[in-house]
C-alpha distance (Angstrom), angle and dihedral (degrees) to the residues before:
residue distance angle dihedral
X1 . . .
X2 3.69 . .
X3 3.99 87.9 .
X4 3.83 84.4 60.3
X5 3.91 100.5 46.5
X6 3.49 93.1 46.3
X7 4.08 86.8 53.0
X8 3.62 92.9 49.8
X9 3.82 94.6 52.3
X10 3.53 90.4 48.7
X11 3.49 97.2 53.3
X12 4.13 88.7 48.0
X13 3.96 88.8 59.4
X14 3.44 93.1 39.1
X15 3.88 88.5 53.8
X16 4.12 88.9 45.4
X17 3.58 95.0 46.6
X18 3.89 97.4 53.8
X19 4.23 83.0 35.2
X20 3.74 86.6 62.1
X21 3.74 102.9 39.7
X22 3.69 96.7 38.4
X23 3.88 78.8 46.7
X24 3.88 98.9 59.3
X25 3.48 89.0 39.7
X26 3.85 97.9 59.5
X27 3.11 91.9 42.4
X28 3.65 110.3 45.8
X29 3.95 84.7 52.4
X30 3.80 90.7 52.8
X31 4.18 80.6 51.8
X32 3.25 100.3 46.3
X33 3.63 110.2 45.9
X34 4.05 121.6 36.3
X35 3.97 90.7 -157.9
X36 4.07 85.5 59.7
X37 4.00 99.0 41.7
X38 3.72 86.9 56.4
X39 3.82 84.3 59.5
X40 3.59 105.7 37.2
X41 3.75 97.4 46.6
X42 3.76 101.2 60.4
X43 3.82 89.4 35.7
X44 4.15 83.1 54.0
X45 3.89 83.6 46.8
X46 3.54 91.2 46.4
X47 3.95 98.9 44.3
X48 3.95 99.7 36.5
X49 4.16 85.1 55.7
X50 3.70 85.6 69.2
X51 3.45 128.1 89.2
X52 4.02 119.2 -126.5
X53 3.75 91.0 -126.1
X54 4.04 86.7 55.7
X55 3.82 92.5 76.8
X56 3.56 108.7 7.5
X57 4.05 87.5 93.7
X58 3.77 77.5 60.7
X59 3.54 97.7 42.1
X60 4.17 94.8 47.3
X61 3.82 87.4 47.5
X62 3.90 98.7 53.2
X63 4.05 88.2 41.9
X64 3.81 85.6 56.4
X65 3.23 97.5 54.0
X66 3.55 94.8 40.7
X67 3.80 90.9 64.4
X68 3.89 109.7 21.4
X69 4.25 123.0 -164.4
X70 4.22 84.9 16.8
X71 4.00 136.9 98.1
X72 3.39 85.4 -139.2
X73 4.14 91.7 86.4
X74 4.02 86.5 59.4
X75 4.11 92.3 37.9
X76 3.42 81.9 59.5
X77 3.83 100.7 44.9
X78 3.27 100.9 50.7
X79 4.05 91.7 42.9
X80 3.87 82.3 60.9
X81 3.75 100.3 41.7
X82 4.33 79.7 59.0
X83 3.61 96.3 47.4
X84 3.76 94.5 41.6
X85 4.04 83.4 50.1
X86 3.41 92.3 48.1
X87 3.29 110.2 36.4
X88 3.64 107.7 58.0
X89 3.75 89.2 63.3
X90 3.90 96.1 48.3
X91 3.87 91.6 50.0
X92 4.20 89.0 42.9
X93 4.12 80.6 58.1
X94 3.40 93.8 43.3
X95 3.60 99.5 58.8
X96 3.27 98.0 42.1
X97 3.51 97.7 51.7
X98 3.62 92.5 54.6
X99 3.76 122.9 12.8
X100 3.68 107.5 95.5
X101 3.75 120.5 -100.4
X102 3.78 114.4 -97.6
């Protein structure tokens, strides 16, 4: 049970620690270059509109076959189905926070 626990929290900071970084990284391209932010955006649009459960079939699949005969393939999948959760709605804030009105 402990085993478990501890697997579970590490897959929640693992999932908030990519969140962030892929978070800053979106979205300081999407600051920095107005050729980029008129890409990102609608593709953050796009990509928040869909529900996690929409691809994660998709996503668990490819992660399986990615790493056959290991729990890894599922570590993976559900660290993604978190960060994809999460991280639409931290880059959303993000961007509105700081890029300037247009």
């Amino acid at each position: 049970m402990p085993y478990d626990a501890a697997r579970s929290l590490l897959r929640m900071f693992a999932s908030l620690a990519l969140s962030v970084l892929f978070t800053f990284g979106y979205a300081y391209a999407a600051a920095k270059s107005r050729r980029l932010e008129r890409l990102l955006i609608p593709a953050l649009d796009i990509l928040q509109s869909v529900p996690v459960l929409g691809f994660l079939t998709v996503a668990v699949t490819g992660f399986i076959v990615l790493f056959p005969d290991s729990m890894l393939g599922l570590e993976c999948a559900s660290i993604f189905a978190i960060l994809t959760s999460q991280a639409w709605k931290m880059i959303r804030f993000l961007l509105l926070r700081h890029l300037p009105a247009a």
